[in-house]
OpenMM code with the backbone's topology and positions (N, CA, C; nanometers):
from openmm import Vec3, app, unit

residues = "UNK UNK UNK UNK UNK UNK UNK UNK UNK UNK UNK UNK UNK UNK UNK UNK UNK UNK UNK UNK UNK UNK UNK UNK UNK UNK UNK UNK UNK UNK UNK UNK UNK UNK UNK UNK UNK UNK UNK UNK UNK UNK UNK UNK UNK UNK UNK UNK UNK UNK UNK UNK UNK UNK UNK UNK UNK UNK UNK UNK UNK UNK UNK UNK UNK UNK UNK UNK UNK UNK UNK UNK UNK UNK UNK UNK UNK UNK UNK UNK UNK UNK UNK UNK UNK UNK UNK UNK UNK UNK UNK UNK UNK UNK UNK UNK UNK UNK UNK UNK UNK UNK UNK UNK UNK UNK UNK UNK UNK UNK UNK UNK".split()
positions = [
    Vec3(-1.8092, -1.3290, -0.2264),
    Vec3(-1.7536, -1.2069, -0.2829),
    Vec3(-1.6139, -1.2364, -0.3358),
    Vec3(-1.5893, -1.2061, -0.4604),
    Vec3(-1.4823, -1.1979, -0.5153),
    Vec3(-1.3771, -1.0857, -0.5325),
    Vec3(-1.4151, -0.9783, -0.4927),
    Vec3(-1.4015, -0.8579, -0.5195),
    Vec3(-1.4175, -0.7342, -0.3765),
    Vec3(-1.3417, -0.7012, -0.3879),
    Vec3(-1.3642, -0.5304, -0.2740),
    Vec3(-1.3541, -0.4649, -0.3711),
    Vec3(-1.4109, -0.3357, -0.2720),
    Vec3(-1.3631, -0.1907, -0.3524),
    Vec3(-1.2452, -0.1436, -0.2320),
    Vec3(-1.1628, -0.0460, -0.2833),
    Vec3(-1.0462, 0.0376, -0.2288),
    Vec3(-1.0404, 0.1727, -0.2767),
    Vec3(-1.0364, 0.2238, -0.1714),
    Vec3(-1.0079, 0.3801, -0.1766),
    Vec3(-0.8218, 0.4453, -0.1827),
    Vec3(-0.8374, 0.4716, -0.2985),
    Vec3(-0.6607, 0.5930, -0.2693),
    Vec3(-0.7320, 0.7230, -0.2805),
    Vec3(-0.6164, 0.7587, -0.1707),
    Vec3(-0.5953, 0.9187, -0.1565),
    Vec3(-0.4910, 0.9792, -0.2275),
    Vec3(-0.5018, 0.9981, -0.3418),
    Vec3(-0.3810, 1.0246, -0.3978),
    Vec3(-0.3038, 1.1789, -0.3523),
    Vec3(-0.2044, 1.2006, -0.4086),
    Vec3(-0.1321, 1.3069, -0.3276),
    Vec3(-0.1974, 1.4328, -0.3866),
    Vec3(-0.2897, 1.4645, -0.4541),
    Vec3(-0.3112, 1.5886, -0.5043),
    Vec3(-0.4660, 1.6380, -0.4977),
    Vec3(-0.5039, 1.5227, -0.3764),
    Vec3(-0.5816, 1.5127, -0.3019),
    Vec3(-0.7031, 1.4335, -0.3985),
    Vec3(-0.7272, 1.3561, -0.5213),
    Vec3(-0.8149, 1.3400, -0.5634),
    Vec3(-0.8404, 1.1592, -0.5144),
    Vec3(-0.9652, 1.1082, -0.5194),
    Vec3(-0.9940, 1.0127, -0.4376),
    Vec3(-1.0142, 0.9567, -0.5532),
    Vec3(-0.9427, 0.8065, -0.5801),
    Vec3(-0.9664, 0.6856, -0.6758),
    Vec3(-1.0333, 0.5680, -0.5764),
    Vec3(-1.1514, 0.5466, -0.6460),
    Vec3(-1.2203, 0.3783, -0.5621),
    Vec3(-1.2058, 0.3271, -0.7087),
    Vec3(-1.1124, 0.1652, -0.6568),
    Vec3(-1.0746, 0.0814, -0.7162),
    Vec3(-1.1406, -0.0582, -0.7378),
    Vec3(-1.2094, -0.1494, -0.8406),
    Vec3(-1.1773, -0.2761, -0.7928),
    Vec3(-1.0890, -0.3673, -0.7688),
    Vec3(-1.1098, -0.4390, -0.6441),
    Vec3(-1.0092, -0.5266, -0.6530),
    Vec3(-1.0335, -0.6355, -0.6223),
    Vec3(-0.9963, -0.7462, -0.6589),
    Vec3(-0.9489, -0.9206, -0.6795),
    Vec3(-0.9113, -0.9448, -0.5934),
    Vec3(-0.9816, -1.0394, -0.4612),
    Vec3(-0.9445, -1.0484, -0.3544),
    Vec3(-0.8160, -1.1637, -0.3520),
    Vec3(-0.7262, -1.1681, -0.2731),
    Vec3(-0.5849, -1.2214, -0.2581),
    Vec3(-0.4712, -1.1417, -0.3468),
    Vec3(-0.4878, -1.0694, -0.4290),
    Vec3(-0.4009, -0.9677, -0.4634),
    Vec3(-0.3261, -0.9151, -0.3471),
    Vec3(-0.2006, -0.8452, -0.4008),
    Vec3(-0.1896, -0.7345, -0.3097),
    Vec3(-0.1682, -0.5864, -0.3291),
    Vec3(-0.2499, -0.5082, -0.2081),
    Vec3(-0.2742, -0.3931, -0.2255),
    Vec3(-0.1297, -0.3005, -0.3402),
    Vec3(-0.0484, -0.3554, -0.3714),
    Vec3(0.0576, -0.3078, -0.4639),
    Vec3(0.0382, -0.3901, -0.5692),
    Vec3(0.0034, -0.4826, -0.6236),
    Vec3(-0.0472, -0.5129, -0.7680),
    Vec3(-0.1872, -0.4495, -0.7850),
    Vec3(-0.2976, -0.4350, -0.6891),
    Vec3(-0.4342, -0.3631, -0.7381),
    Vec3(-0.4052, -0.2116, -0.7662),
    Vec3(-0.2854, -0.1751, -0.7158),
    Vec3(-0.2446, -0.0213, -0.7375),
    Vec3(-0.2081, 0.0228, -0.8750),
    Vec3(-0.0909, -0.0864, -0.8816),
    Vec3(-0.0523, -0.0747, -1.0196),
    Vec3(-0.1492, -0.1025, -1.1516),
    Vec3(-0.2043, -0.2088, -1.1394),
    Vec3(-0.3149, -0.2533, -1.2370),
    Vec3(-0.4112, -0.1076, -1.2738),
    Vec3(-0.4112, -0.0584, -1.1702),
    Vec3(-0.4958, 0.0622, -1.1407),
    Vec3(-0.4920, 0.2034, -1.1708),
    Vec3(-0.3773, 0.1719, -1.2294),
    Vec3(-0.2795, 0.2888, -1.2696),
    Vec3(-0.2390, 0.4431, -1.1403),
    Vec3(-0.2117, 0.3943, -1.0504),
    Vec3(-0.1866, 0.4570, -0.9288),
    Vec3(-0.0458, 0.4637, -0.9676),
    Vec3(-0.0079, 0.5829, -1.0272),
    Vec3(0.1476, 0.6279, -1.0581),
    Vec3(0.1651, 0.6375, -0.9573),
    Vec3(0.1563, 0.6955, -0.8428),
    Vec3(0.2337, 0.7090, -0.7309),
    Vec3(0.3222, 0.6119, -0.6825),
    Vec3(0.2504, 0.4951, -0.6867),
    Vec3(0.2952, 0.3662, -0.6050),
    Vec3(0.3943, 0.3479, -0.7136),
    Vec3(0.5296, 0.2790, -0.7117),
    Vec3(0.6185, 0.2500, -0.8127),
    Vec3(0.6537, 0.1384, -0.8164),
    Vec3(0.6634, 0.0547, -0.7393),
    Vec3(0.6566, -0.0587, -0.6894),
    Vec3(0.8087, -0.1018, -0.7703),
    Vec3(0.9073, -0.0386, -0.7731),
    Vec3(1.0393, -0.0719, -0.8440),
    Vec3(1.1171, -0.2570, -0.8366),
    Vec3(1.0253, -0.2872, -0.6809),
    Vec3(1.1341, -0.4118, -0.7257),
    Vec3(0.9851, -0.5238, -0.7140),
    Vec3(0.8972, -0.4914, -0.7981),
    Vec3(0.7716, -0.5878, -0.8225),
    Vec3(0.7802, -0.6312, -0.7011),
    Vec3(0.7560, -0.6212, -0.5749),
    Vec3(0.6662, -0.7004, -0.4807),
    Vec3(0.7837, -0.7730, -0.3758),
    Vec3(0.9062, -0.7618, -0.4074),
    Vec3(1.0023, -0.8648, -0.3595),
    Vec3(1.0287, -0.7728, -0.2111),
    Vec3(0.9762, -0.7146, -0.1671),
    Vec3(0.9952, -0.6396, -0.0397),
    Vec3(1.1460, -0.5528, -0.0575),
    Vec3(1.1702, -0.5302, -0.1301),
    Vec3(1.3388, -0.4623, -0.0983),
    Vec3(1.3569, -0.3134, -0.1415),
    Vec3(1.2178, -0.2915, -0.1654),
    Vec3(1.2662, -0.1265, -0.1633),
    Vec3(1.1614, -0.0562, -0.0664),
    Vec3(1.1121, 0.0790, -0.1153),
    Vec3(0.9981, 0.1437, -0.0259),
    Vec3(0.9684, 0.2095, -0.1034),
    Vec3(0.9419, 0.1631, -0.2357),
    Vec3(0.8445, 0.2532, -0.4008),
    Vec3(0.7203, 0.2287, -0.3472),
    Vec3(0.6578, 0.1617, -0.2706),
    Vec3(0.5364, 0.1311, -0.2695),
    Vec3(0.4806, 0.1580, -0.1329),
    Vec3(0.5312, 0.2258, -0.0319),
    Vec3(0.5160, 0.3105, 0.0392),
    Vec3(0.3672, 0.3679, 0.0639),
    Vec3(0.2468, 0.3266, 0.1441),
    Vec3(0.1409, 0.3706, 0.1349),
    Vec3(0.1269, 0.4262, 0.3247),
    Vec3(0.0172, 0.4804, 0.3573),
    Vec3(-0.0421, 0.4582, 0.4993),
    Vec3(-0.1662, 0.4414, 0.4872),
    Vec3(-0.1816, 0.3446, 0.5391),
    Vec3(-0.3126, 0.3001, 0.6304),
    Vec3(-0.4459, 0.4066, 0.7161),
    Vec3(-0.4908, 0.4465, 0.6747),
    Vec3(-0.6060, 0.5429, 0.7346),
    Vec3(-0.6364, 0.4658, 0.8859),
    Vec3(-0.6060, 0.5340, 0.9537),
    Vec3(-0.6141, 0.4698, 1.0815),
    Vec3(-0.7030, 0.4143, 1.1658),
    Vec3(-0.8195, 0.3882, 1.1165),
    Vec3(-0.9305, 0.3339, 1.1237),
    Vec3(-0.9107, 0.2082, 1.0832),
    Vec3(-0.8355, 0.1574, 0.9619),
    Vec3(-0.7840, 0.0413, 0.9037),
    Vec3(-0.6747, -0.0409, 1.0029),
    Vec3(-0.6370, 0.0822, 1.0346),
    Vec3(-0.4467, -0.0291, 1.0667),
    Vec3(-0.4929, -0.1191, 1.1595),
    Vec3(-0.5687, -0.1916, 1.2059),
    Vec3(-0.6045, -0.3208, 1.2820),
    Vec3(-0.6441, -0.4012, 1.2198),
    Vec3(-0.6761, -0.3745, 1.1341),
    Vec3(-0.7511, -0.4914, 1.0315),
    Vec3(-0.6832, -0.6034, 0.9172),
    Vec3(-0.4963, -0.5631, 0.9803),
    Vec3(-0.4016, -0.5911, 0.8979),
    Vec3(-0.3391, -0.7037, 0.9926),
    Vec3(-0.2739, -0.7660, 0.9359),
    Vec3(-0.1766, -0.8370, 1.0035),
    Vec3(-0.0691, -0.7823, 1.0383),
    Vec3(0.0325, -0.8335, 1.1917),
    Vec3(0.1789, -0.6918, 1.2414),
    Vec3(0.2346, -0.7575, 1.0762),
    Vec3(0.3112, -0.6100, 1.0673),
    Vec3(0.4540, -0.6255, 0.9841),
    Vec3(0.5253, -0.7258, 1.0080),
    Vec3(0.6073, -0.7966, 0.9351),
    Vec3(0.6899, -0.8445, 0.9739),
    Vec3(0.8354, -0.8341, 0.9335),
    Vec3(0.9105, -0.8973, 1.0239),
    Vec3(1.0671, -0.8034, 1.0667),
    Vec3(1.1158, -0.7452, 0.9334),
    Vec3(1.1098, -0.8268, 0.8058),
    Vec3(1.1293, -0.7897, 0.6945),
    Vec3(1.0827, -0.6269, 0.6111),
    Vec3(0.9771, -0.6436, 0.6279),
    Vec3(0.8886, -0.5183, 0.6271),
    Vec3(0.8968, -0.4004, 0.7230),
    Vec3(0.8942, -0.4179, 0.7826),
    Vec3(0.9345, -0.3395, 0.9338),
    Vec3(1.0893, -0.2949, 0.8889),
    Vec3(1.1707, -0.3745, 0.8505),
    Vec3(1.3465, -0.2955, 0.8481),
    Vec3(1.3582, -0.2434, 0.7012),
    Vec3(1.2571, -0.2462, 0.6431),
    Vec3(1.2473, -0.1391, 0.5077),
    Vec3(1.1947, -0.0629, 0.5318),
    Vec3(1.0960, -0.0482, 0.5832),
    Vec3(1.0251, 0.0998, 0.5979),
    Vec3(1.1241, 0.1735, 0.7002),
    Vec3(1.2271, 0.1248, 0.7776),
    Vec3(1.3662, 0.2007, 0.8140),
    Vec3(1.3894, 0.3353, 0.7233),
    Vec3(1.3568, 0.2884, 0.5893),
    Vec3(1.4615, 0.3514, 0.4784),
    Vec3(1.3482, 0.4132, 0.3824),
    Vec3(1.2437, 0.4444, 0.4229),
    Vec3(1.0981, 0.5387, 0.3562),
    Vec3(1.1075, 0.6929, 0.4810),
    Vec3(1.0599, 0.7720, 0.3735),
    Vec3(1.0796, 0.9024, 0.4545),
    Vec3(0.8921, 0.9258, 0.5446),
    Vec3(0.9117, 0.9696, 0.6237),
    Vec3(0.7921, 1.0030, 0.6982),
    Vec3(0.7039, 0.8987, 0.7603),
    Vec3(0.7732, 0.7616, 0.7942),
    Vec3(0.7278, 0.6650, 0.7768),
    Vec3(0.6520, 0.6952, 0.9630),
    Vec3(0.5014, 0.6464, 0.9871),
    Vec3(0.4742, 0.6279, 1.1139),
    Vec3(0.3843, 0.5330, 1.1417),
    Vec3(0.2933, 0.5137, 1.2552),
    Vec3(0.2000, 0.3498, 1.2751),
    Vec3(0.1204, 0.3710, 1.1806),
    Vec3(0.0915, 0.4200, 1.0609),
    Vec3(0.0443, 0.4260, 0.9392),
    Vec3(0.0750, 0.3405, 0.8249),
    Vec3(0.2073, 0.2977, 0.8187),
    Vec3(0.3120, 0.2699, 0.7457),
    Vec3(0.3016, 0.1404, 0.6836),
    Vec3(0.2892, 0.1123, 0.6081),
    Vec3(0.3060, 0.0069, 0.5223),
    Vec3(0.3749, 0.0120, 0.3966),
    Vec3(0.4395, -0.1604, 0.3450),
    Vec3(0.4633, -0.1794, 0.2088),
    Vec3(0.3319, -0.2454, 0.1568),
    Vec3(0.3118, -0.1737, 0.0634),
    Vec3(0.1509, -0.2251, 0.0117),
    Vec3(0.2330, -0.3922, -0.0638),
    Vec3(0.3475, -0.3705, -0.0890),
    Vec3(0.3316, -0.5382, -0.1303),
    Vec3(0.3195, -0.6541, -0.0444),
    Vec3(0.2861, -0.5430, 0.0776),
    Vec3(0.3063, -0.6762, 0.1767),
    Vec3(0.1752, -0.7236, 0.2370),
    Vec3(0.0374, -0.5964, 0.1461),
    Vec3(-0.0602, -0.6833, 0.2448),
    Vec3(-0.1609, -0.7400, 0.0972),
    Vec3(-0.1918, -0.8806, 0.1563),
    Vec3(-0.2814, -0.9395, 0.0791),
    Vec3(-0.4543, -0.8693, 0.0899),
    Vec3(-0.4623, -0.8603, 0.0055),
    Vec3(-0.6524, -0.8409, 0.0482),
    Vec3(-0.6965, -0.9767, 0.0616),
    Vec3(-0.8272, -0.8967, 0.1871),
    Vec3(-0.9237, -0.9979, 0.2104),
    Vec3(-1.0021, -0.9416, 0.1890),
    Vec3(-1.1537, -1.0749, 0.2321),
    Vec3(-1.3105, -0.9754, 0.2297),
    Vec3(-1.3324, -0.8500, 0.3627),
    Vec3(-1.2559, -0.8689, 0.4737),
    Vec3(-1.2589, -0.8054, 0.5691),
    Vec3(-1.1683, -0.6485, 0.5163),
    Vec3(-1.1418, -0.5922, 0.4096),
    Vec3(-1.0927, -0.5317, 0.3337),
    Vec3(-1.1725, -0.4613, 0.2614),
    Vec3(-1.2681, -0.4473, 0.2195),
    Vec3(-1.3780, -0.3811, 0.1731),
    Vec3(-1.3875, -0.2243, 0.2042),
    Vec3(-1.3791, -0.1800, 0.0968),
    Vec3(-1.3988, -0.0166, 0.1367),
    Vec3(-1.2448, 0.0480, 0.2318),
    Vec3(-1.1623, -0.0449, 0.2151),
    Vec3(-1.0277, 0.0427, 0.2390),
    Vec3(-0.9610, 0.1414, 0.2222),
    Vec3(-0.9149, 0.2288, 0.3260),
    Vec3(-0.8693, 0.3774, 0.2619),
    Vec3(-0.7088, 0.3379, 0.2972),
    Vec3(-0.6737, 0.4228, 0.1476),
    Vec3(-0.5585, 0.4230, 0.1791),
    Vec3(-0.4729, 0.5741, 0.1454),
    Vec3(-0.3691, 0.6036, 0.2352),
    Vec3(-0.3264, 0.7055, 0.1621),
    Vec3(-0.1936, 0.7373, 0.1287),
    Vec3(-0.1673, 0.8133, 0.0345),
    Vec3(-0.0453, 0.8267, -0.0983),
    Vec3(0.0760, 0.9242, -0.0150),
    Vec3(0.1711, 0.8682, 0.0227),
    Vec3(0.2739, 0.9528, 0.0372),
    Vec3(0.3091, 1.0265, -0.0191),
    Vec3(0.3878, 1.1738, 0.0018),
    Vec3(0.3784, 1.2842, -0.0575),
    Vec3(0.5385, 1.2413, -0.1747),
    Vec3(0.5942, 1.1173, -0.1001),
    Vec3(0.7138, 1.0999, -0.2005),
    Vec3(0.7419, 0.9765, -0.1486),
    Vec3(0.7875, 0.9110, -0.2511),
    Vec3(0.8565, 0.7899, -0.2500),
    Vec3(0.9887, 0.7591, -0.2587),
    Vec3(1.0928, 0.7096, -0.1437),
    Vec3(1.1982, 0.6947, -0.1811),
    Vec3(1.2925, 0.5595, -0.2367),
    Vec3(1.3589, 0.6186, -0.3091),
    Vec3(1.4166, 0.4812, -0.4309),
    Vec3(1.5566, 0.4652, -0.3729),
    Vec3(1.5657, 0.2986, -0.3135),
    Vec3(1.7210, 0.2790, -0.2578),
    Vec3(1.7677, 0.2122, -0.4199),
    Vec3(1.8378, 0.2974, -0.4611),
    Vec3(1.9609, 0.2210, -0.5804),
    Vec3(1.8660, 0.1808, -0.6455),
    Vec3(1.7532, 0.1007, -0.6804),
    Vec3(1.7364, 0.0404, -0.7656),
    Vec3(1.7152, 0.1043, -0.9564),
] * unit.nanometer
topology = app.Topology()
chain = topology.addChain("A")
for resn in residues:
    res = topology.addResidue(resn, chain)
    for name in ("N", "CA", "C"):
        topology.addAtom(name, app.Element.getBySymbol(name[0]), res)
């Protein structure tokens, strides 16, 4: 398999299933995808929280922990809880298939 599908929940409640290119990450298949929500302001470099997603909680094990990097940005995202992710931070795998994800009601922009 080359490919998953992915589920967004976007904020206005309408459901996008996506393809996606496995080793991507869930913040380039967003964007490609045209998922305005996600903003992804500093392309992928971990330093903001434009890309701000949660994890349907059925998922959040299936991820690798945050790490410290990731973890002290989402400091600085509003509503952030064990949901919480920077989508640039997770790679897809095949164990990824049929992923839900869902759209924060806002994204916050440090300076950039």
């Amino acid at each position: 398999m080359t490919h998953i599908l992915i589920n967004f929940k976007r904020r206005n409640a309408e459901n996008v299933t996506v393809k996606a290119k496995l080793g991507m990450s869930l913040m380039e298949v967003a964007v490609q995808s045209n998922i305005y929500e996600i903003e992804a302001k500093c392309f992928g470099a971990c330093c903001c929280v434009t890309c701000h997603v949660y994890i349907e909680d059925s998922w959040v094990d299936s991820f690798e922990a945050k790490t410290e990097m990731e973890d002290s940005m989402l400091d600085f995202g509003e509503n952030v809880d064990h949901r919480s992710r920077l989508s640039c931070q997770i790679e897809l795998q095949n164990r990824h298939d049929g992923l839900v994800v869902n759209i924060p009601e806002k994204q916050r922009v440090l300076g950039l």
